[in-house]
PDB file with one MODEL, atoms N, CA, C and O in Angstrom:
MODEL        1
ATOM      1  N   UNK A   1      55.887 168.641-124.898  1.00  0.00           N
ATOM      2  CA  UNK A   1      57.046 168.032-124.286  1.00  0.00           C
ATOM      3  C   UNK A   1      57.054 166.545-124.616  1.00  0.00           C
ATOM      4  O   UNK A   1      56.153 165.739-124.381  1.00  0.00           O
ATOM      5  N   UNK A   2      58.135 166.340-125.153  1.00  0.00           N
ATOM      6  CA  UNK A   2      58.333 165.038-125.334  1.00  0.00           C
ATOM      7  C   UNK A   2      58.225 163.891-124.115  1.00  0.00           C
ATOM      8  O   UNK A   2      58.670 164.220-123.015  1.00  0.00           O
ATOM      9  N   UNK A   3      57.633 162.521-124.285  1.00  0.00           N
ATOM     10  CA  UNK A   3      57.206 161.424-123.440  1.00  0.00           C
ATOM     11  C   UNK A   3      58.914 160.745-123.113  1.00  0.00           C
ATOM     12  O   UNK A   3      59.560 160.087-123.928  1.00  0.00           O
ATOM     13  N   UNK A   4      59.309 161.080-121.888  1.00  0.00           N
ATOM     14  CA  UNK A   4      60.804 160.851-121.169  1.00  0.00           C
ATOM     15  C   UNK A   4      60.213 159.116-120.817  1.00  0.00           C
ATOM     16  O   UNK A   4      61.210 158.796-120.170  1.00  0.00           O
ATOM     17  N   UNK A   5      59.519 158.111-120.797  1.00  0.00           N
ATOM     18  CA  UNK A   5      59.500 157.357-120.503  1.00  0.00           C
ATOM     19  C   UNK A   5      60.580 155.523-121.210  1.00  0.00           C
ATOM     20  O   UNK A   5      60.339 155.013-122.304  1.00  0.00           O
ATOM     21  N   UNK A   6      61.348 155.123-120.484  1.00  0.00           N
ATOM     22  CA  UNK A   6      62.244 154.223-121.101  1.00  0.00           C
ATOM     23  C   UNK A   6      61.697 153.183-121.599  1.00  0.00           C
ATOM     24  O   UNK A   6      61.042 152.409-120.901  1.00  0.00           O
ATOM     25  N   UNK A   7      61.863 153.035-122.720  1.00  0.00           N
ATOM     26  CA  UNK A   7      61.510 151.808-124.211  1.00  0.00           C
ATOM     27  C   UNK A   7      62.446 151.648-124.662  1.00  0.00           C
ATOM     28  O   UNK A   7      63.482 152.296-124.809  1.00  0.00           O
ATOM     29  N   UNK A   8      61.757 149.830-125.155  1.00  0.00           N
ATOM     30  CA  UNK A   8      62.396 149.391-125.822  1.00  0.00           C
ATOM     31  C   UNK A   8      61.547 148.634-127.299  1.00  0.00           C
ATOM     32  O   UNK A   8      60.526 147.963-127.442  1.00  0.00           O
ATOM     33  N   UNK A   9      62.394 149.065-128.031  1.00  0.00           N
ATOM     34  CA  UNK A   9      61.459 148.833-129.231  1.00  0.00           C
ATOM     35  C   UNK A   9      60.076 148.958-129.448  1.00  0.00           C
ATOM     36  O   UNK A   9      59.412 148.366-130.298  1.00  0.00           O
ATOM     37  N   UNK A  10      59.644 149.880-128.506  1.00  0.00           N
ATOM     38  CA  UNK A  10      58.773 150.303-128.477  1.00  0.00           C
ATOM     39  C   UNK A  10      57.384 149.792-127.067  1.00  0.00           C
ATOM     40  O   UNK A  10      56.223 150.115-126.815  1.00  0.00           O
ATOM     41  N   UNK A  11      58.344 148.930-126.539  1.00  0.00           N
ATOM     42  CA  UNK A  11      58.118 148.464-124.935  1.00  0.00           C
ATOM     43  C   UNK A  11      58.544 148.767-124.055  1.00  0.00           C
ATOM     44  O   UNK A  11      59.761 148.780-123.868  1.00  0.00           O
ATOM     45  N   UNK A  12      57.597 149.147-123.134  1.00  0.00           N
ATOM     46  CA  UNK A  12      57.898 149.575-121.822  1.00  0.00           C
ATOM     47  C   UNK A  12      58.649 148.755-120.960  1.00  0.00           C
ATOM     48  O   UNK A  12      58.338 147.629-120.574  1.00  0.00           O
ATOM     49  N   UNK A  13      59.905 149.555-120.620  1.00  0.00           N
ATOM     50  CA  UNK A  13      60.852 148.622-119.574  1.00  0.00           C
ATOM     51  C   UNK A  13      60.019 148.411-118.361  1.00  0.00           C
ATOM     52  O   UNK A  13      60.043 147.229-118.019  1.00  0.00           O
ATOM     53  N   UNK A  14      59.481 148.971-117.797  1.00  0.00           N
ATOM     54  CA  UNK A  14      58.628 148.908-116.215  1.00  0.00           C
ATOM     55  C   UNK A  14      57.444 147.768-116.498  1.00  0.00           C
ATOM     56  O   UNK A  14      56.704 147.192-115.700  1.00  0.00           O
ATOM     57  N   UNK A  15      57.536 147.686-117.712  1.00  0.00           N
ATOM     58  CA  UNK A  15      56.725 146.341-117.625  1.00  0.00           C
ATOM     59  C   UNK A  15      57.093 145.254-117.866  1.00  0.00           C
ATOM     60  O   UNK A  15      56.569 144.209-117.481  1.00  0.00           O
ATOM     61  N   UNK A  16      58.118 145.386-118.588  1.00  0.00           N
ATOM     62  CA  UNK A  16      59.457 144.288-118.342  1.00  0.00           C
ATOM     63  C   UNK A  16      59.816 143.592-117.030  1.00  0.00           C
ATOM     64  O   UNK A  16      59.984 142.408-116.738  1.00  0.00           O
ATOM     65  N   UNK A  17      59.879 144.835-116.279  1.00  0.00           N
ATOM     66  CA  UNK A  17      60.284 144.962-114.813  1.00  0.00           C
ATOM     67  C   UNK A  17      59.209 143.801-113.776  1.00  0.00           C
ATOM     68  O   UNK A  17      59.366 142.890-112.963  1.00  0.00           O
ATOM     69  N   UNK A  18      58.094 144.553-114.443  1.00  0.00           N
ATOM     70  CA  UNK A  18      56.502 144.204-113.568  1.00  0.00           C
ATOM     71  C   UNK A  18      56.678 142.551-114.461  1.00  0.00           C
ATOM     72  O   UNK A  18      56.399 141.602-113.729  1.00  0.00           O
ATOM     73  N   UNK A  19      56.800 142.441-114.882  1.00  0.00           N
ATOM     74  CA  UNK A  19      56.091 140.756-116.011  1.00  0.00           C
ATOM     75  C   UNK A  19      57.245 139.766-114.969  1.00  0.00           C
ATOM     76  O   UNK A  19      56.828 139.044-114.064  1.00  0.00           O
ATOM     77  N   UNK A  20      58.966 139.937-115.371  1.00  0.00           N
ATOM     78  CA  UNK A  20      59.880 139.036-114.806  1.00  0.00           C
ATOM     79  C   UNK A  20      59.828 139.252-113.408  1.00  0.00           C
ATOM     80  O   UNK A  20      60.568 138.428-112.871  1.00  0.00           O
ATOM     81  N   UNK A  21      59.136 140.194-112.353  1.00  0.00           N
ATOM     82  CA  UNK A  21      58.695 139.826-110.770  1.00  0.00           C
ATOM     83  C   UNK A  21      57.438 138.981-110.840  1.00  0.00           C
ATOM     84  O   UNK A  21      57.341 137.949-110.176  1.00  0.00           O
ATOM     85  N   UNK A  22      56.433 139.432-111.674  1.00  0.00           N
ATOM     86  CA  UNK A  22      55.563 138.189-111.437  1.00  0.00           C
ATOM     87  C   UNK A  22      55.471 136.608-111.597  1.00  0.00           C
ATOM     88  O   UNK A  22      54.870 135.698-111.026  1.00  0.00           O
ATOM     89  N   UNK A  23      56.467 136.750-112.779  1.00  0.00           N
ATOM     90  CA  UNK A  23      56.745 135.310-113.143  1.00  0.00           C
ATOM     91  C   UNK A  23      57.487 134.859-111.884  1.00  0.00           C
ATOM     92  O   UNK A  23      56.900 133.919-111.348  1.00  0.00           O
ATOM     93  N   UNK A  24      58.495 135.207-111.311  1.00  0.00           N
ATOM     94  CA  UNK A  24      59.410 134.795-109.826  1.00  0.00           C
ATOM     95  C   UNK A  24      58.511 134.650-108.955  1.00  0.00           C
ATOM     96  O   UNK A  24      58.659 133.592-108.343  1.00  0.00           O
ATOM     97  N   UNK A  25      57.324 135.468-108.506  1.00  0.00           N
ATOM     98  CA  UNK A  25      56.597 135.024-107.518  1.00  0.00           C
ATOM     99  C   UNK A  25      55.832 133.932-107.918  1.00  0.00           C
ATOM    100  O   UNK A  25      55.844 133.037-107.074  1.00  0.00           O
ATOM    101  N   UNK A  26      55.302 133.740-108.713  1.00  0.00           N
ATOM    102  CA  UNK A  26      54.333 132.884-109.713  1.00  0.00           C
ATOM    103  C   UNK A  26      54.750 131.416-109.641  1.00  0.00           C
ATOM    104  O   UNK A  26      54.163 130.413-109.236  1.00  0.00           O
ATOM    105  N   UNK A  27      56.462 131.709-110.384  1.00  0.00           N
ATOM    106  CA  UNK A  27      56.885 130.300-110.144  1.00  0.00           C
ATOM    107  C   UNK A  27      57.216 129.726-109.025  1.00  0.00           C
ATOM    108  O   UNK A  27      57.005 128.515-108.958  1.00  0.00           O
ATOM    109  N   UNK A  28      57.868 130.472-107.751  1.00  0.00           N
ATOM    110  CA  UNK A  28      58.033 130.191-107.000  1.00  0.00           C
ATOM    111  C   UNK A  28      56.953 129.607-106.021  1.00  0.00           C
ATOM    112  O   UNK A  28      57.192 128.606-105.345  1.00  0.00           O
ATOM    113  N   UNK A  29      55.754 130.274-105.973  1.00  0.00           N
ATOM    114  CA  UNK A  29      54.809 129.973-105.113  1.00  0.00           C
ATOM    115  C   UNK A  29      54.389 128.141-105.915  1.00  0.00           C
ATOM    116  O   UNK A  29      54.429 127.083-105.287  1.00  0.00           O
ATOM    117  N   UNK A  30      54.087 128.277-107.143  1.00  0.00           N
ATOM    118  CA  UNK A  30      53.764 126.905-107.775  1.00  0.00           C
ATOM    119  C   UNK A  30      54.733 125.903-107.347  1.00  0.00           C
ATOM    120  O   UNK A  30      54.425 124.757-107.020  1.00  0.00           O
ATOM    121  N   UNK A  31      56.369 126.560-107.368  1.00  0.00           N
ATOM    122  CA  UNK A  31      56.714 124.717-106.915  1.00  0.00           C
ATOM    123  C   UNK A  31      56.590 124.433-105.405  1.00  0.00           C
ATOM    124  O   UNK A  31      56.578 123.381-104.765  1.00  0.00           O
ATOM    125  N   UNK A  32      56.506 125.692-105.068  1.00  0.00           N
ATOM    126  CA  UNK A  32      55.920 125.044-103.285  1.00  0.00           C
ATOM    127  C   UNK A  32      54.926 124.529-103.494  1.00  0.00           C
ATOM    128  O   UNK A  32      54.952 123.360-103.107  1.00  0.00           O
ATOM    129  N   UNK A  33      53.594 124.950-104.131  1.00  0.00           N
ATOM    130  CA  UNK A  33      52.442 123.903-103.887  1.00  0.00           C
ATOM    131  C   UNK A  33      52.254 122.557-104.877  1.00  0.00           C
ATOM    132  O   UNK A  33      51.478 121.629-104.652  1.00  0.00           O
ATOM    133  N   UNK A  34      53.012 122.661-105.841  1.00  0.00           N
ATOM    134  CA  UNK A  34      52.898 121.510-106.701  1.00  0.00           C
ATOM    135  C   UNK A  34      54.264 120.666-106.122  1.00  0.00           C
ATOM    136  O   UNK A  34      54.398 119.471-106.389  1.00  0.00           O
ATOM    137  N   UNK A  35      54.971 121.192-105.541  1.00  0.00           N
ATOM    138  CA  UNK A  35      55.954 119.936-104.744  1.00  0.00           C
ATOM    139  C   UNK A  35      55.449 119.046-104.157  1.00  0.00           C
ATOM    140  O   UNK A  35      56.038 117.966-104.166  1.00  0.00           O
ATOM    141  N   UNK A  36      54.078 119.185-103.376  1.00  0.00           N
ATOM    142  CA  UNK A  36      53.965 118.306-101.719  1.00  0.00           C
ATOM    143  C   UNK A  36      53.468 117.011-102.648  1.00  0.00           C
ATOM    144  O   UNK A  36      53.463 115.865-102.200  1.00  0.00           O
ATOM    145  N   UNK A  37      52.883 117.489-104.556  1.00  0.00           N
ATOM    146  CA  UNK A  37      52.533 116.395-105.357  1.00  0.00           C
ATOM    147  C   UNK A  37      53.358 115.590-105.726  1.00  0.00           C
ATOM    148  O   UNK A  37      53.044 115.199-106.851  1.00  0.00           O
ATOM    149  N   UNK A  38      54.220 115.149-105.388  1.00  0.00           N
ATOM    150  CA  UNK A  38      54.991 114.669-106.486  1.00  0.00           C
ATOM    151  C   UNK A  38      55.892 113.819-106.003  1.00  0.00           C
ATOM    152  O   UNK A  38      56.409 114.360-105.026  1.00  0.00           O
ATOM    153  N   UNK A  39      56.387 112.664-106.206  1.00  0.00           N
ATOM    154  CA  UNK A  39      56.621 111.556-105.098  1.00  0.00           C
ATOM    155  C   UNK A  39      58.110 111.924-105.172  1.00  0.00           C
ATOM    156  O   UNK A  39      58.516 112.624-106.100  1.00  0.00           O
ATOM    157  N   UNK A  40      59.001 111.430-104.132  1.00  0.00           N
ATOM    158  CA  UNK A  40      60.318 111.655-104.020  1.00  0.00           C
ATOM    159  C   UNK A  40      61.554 111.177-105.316  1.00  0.00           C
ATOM    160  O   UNK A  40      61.633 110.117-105.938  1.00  0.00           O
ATOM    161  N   UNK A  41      62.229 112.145-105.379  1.00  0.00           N
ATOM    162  CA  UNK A  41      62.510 111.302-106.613  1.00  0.00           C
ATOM    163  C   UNK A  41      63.638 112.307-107.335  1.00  0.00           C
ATOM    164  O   UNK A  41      63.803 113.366-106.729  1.00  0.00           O
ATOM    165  N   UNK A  42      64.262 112.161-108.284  1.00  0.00           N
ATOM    166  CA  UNK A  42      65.023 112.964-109.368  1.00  0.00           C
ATOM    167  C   UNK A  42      64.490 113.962-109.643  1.00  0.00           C
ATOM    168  O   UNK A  42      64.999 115.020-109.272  1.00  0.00           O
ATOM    169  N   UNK A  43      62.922 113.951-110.613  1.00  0.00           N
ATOM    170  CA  UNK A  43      62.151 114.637-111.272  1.00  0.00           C
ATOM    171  C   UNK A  43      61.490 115.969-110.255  1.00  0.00           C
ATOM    172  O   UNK A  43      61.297 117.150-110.543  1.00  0.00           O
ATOM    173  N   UNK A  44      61.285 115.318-109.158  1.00  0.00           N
ATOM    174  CA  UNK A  44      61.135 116.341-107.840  1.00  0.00           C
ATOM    175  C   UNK A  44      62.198 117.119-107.115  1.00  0.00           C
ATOM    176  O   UNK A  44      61.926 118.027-106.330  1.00  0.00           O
ATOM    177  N   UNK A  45      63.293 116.770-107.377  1.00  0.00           N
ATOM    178  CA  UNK A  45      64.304 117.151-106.803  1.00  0.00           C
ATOM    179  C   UNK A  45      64.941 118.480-108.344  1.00  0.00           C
ATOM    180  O   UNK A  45      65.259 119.669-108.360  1.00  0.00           O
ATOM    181  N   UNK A  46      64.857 117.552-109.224  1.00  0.00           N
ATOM    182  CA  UNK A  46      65.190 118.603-110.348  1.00  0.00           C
ATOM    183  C   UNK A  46      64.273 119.986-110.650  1.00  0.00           C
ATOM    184  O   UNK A  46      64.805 121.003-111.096  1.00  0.00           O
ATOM    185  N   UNK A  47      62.879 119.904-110.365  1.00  0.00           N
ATOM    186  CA  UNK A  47      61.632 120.836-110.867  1.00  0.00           C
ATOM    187  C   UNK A  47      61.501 121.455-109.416  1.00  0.00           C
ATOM    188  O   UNK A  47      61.488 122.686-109.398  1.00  0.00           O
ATOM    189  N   UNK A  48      61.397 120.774-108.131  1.00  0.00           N
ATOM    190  CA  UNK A  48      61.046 122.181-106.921  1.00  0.00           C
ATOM    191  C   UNK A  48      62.016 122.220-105.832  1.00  0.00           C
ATOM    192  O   UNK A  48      61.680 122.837-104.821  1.00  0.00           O
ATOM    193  N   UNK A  49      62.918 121.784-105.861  1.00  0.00           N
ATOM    194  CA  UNK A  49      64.457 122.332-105.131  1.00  0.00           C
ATOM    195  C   UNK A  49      64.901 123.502-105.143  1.00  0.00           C
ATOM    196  O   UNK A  49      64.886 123.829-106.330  1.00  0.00           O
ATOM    197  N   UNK A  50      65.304 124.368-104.516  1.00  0.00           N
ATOM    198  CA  UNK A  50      65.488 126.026-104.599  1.00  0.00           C
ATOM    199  C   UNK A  50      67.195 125.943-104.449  1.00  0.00           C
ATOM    200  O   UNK A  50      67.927 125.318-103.681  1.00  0.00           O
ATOM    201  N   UNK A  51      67.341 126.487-105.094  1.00  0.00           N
ATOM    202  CA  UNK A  51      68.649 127.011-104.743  1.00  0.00           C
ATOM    203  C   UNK A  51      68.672 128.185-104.681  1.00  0.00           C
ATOM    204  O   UNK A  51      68.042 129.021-105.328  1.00  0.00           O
ATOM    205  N   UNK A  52      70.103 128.396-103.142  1.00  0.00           N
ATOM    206  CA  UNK A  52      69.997 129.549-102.927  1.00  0.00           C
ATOM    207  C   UNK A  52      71.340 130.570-103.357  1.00  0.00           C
ATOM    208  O   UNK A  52      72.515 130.215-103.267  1.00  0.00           O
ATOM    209  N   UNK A  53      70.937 131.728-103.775  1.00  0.00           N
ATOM    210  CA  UNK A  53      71.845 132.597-104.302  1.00  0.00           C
ATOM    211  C   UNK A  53      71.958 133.842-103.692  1.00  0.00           C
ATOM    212  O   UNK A  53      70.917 134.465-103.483  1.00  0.00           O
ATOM    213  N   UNK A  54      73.181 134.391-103.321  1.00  0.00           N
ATOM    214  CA  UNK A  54      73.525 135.919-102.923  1.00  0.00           C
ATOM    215  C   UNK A  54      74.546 135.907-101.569  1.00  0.00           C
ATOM    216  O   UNK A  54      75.120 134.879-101.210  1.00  0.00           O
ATOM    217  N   UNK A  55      74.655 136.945-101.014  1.00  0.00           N
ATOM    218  CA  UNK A  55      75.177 136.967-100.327  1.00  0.00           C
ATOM    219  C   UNK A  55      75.030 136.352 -98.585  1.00  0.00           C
ATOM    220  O   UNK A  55      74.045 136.591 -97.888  1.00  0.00           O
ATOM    221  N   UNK A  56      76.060 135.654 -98.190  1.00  0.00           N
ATOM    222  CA  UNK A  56      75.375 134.814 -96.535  1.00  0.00           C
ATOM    223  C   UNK A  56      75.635 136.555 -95.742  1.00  0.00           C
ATOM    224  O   UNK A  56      76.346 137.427 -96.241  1.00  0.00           O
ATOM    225  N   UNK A  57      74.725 136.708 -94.236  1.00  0.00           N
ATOM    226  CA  UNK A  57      74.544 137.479 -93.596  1.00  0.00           C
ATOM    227  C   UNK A  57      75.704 136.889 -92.928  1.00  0.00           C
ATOM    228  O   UNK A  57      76.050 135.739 -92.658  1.00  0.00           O
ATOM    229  N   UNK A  58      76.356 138.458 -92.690  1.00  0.00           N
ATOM    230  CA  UNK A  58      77.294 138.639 -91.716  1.00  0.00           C
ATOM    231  C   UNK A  58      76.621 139.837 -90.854  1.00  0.00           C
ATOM    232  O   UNK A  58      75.893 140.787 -91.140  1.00  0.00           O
ATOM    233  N   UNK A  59      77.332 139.237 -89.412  1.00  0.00           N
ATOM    234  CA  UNK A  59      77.300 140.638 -88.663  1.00  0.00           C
ATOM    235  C   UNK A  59      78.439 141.883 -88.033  1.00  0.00           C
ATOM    236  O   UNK A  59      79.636 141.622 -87.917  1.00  0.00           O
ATOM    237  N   UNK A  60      78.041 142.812 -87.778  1.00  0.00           N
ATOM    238  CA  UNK A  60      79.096 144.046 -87.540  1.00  0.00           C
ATOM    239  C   UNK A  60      78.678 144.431 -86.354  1.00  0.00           C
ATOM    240  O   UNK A  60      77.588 144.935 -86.081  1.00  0.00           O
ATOM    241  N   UNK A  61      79.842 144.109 -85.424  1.00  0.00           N
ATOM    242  CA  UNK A  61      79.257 144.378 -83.745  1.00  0.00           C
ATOM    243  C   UNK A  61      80.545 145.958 -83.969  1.00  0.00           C
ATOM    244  O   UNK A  61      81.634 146.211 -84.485  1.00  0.00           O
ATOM    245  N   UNK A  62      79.272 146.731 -83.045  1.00  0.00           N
ATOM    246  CA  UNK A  62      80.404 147.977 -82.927  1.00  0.00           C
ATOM    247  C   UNK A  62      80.376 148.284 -81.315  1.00  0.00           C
ATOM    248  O   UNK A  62      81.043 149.262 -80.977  1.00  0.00           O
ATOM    249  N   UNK A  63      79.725 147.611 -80.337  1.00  0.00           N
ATOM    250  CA  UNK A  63      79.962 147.767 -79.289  1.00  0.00           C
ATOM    251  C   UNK A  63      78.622 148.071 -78.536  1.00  0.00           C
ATOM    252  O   UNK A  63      78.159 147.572 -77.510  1.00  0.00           O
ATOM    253  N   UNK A  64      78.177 148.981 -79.315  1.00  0.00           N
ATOM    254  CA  UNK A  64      76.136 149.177 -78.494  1.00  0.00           C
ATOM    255  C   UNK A  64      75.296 148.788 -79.498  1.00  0.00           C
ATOM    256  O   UNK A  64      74.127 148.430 -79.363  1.00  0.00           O
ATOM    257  N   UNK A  65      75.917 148.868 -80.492  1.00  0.00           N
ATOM    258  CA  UNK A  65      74.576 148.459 -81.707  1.00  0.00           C
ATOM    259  C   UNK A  65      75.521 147.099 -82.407  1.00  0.00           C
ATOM    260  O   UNK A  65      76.735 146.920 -82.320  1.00  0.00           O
ATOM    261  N   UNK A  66      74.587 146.335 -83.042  1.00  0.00           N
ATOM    262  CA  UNK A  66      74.919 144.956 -84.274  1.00  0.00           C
ATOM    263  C   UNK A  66      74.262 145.333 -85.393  1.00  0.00           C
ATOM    264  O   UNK A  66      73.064 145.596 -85.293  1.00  0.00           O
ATOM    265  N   UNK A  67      74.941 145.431 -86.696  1.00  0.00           N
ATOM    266  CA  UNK A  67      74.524 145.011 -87.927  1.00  0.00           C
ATOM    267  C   UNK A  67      74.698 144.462 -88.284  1.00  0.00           C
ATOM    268  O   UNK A  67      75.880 144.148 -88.423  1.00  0.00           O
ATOM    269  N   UNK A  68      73.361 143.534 -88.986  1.00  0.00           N
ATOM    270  CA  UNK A  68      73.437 142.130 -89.669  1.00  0.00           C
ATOM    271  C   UNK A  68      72.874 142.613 -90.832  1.00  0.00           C
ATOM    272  O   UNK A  68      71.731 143.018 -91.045  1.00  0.00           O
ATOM    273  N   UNK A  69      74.238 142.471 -91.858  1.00  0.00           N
ATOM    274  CA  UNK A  69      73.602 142.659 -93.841  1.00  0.00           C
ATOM    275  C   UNK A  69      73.729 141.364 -94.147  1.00  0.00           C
ATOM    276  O   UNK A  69      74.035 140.411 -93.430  1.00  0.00           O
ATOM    277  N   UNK A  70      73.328 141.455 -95.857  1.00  0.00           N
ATOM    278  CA  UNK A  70      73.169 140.184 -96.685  1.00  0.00           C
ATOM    279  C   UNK A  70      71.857 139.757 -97.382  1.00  0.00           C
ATOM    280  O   UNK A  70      70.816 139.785 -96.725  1.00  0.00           O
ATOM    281  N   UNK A  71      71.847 139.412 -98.517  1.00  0.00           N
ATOM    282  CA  UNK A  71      71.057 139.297 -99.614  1.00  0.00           C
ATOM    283  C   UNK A  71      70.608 137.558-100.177  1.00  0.00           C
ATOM    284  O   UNK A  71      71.371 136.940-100.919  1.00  0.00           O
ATOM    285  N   UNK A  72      69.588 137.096 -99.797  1.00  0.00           N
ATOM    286  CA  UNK A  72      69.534 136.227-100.731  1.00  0.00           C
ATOM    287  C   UNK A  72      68.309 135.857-101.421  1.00  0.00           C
ATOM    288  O   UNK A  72      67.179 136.039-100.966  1.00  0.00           O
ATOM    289  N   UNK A  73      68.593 135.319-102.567  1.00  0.00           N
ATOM    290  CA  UNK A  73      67.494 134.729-103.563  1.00  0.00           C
ATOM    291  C   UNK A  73      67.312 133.364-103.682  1.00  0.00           C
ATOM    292  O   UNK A  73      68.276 132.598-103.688  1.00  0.00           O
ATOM    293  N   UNK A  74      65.708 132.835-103.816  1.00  0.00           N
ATOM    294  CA  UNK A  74      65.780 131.244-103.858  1.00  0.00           C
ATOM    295  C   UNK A  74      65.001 131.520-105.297  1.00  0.00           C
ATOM    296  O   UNK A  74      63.986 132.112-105.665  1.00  0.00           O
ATOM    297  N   UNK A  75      65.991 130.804-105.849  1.00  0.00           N
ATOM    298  CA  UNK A  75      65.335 129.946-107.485  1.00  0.00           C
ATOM    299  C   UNK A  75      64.981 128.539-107.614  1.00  0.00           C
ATOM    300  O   UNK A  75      65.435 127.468-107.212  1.00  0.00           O
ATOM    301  N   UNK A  76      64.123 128.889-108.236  1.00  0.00           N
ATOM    302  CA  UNK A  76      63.331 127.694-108.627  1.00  0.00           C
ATOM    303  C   UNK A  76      63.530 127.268-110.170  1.00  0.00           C
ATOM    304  O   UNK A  76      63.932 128.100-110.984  1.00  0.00           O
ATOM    305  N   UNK A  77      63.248 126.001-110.526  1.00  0.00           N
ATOM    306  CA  UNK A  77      63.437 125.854-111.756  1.00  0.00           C
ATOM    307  C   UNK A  77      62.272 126.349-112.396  1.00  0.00           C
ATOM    308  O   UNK A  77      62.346 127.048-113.407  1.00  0.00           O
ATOM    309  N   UNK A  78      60.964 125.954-111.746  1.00  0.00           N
ATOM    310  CA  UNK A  78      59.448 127.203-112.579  1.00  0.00           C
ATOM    311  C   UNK A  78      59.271 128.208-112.629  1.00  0.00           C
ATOM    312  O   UNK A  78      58.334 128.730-113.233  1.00  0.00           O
ATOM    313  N   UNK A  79      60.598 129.074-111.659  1.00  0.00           N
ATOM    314  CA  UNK A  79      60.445 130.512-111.631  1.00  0.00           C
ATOM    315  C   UNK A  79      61.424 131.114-112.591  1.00  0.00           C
ATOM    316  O   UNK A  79      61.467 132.319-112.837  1.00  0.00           O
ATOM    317  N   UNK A  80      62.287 130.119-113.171  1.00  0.00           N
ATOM    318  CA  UNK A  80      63.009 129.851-114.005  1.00  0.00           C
ATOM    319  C   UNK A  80      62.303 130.121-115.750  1.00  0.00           C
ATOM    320  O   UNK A  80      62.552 131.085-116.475  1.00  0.00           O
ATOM    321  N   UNK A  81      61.644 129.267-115.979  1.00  0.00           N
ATOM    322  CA  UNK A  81      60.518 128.805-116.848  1.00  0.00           C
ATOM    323  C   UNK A  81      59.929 130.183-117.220  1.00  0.00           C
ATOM    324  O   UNK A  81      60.139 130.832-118.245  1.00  0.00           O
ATOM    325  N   UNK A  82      58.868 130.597-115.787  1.00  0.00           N
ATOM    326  CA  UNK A  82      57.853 131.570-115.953  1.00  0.00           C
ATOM    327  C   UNK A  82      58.739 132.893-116.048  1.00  0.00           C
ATOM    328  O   UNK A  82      58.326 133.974-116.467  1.00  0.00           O
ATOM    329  N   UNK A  83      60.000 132.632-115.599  1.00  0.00           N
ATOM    330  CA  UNK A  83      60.509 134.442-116.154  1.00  0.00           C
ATOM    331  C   UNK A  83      61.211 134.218-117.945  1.00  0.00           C
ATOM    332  O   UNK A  83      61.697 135.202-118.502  1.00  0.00           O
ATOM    333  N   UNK A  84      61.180 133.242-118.455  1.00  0.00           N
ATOM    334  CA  UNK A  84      61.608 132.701-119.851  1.00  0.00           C
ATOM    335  C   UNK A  84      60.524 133.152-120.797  1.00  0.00           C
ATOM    336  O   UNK A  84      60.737 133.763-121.844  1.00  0.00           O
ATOM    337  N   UNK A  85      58.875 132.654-120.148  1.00  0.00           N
ATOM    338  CA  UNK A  85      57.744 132.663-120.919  1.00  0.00           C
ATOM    339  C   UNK A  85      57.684 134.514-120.743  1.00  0.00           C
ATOM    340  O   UNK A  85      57.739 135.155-121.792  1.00  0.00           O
ATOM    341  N   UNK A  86      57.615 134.988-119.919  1.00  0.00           N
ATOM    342  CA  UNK A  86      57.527 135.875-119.516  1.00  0.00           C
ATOM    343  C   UNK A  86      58.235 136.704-120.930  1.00  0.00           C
ATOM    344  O   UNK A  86      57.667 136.924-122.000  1.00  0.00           O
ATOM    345  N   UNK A  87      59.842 137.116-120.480  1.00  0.00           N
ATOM    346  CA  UNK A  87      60.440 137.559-121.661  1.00  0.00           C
ATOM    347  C   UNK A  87      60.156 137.236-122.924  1.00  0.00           C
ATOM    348  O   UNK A  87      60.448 138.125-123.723  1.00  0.00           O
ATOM    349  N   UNK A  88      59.642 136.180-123.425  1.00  0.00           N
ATOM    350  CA  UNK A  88      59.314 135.609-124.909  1.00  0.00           C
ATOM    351  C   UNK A  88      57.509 136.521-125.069  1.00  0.00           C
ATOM    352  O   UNK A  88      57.304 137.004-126.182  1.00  0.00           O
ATOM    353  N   UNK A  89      56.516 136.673-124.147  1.00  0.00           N
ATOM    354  CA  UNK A  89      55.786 137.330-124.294  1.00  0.00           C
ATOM    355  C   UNK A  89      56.284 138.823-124.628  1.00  0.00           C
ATOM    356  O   UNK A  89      56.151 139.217-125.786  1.00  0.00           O
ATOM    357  N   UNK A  90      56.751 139.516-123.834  1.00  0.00           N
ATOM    358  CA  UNK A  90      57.280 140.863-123.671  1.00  0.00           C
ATOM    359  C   UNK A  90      58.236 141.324-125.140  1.00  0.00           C
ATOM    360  O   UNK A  90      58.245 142.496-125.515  1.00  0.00           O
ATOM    361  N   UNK A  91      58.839 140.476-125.715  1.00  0.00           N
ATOM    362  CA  UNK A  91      59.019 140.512-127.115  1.00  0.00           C
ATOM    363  C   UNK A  91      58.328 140.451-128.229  1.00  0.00           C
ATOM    364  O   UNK A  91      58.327 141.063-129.297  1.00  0.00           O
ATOM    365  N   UNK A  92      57.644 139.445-127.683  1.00  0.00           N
ATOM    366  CA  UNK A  92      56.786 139.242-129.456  1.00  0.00           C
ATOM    367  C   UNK A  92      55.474 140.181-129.526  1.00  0.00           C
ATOM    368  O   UNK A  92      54.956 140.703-130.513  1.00  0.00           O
ATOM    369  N   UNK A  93      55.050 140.238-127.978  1.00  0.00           N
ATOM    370  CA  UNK A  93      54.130 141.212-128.040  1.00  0.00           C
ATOM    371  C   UNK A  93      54.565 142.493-127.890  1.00  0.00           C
ATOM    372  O   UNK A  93      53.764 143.427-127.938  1.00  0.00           O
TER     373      UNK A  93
ENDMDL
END
């Protein structure tokens, strides 16, 4: 029986998958701790500032129960970076 598993060029997407989450946690955790270094400024504000992306939480009152949905993501500019290095590995290798 043939191997049903999804590739690309002969790379595994799930490790695609696995490489660009680690780089997001990776970078993210680094500009929190390499922020508290770094004196106030442009260069600090440009490299560990998060911006946030997705959807704001709303809520849905139905009378006995509340639902509160909504999605968001904080980017970083190193989590930025490390999912870049990331993909450029996952290609060439």
């Amino acid at each position: 029986m043939r191997n049903r598993q999804m590739r690309a060029g002969g790379r595994s997407i799930g490790l695609l998958i696995l490489a660009v989450l680690v780089a997001v946690v990776a970078g993210s955790v680094l500009s929190y701790f390499l922020g508290g270094l770094f004196p106030a400024g442009p260069v600090r504000d440009f490299f560990f500032k998060s911006l946030d992306i997705g959807i704001p939480a709303f809520t849905v009152s139905l009378g006995f129960a509340k639902l509160t949905f909504g999605l968001a993501f904080s980017v970083t500019t190193f989590a930025v970076i490390l999912v870049v290095v990331a993909l450029y590995f996952w290609y060439k290798f």
